[in-house]
N, C-alpha and C positions, 0 to 999 in steps of 0.2 A: 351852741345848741343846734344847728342848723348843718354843721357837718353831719353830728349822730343821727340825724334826720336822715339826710343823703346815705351814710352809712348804712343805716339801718334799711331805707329801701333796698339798699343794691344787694344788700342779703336776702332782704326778702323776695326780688326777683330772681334770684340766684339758687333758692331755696325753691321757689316753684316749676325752674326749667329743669331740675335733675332729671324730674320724673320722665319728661319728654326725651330727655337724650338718650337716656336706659331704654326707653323703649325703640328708640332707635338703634340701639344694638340688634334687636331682634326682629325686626321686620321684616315678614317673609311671604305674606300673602298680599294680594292687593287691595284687600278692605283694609289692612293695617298700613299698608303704604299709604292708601290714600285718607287715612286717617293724621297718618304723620306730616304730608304734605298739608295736610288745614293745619294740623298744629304747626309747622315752620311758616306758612302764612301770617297765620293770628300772630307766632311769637314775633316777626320782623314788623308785622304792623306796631305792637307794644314796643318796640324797640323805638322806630320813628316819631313815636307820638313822645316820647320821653325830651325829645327835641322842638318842641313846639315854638313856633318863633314865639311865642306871648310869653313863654315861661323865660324868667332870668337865670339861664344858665353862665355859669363859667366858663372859659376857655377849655382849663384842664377836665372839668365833667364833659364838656362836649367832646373832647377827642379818647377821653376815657369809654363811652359810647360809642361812637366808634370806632376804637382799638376792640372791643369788646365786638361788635358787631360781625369784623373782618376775623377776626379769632375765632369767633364760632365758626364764620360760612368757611375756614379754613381747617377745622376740626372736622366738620362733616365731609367736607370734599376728601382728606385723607382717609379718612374711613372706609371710603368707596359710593357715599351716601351723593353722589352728584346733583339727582333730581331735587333732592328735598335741603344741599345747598341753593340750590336754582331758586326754587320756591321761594325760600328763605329771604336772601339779597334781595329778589326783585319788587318782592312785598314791600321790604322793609324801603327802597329806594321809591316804590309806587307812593307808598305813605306819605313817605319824607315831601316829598313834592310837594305835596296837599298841604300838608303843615306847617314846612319850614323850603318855600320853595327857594329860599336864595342860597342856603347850605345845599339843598340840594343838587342845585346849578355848579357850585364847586366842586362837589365829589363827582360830576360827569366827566 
């Protein structure tokens, strides 16, 4: 029961980044850039908190995480979308600290 759980969130987060990346196709002004940079913030913060050192995660959910994490900032950077992988990483790595400082002592 607790997979379909898992299951079921990571589609449902999966389900609500579409919309952000789409629009990341098309960013062309600077209010839209700097729209998309709060949205690659907000999304890297939701990513790090998903790691919370209180929450019992798995091995394989934490690295799936961030397998997941490094494939987006790695989708954007090919795109040409550099600033708004920047964003993205560093939030998500700001966060991590806060939450789960000793994962995040590892990935430095």
């Amino acid at each position: 029961m607790k997979s379909y759980k898992n299951i079921f969130n990571t589609a449902a987060c999966i389900a609500a980044i579409i919309p952000f990346f789409i629009a990341l196709i098309g960013c062309s002004d600077s209010k839209q850039m700097k729209e998309n940079l709060e949205g690659a913030r907000r999304m890297g913060q939701e990513r790090a908190i998903e790691l919370k050192a209180d929450t019992s995660l798995d091995t394989l959910r934490i690295e799936s995480i961030l397998i997941d994490v490094r494939e987006r900032e790695q989708r954007l950077r090919t795109k040409g979308h550099n600033r708004i992988a920047d964003a993205y990483i560093e939030s998500f790595l700001l966060t991590l600290d806060s939450v789960n400082p000793a994962l995040a002592a590892e990935l430095r």
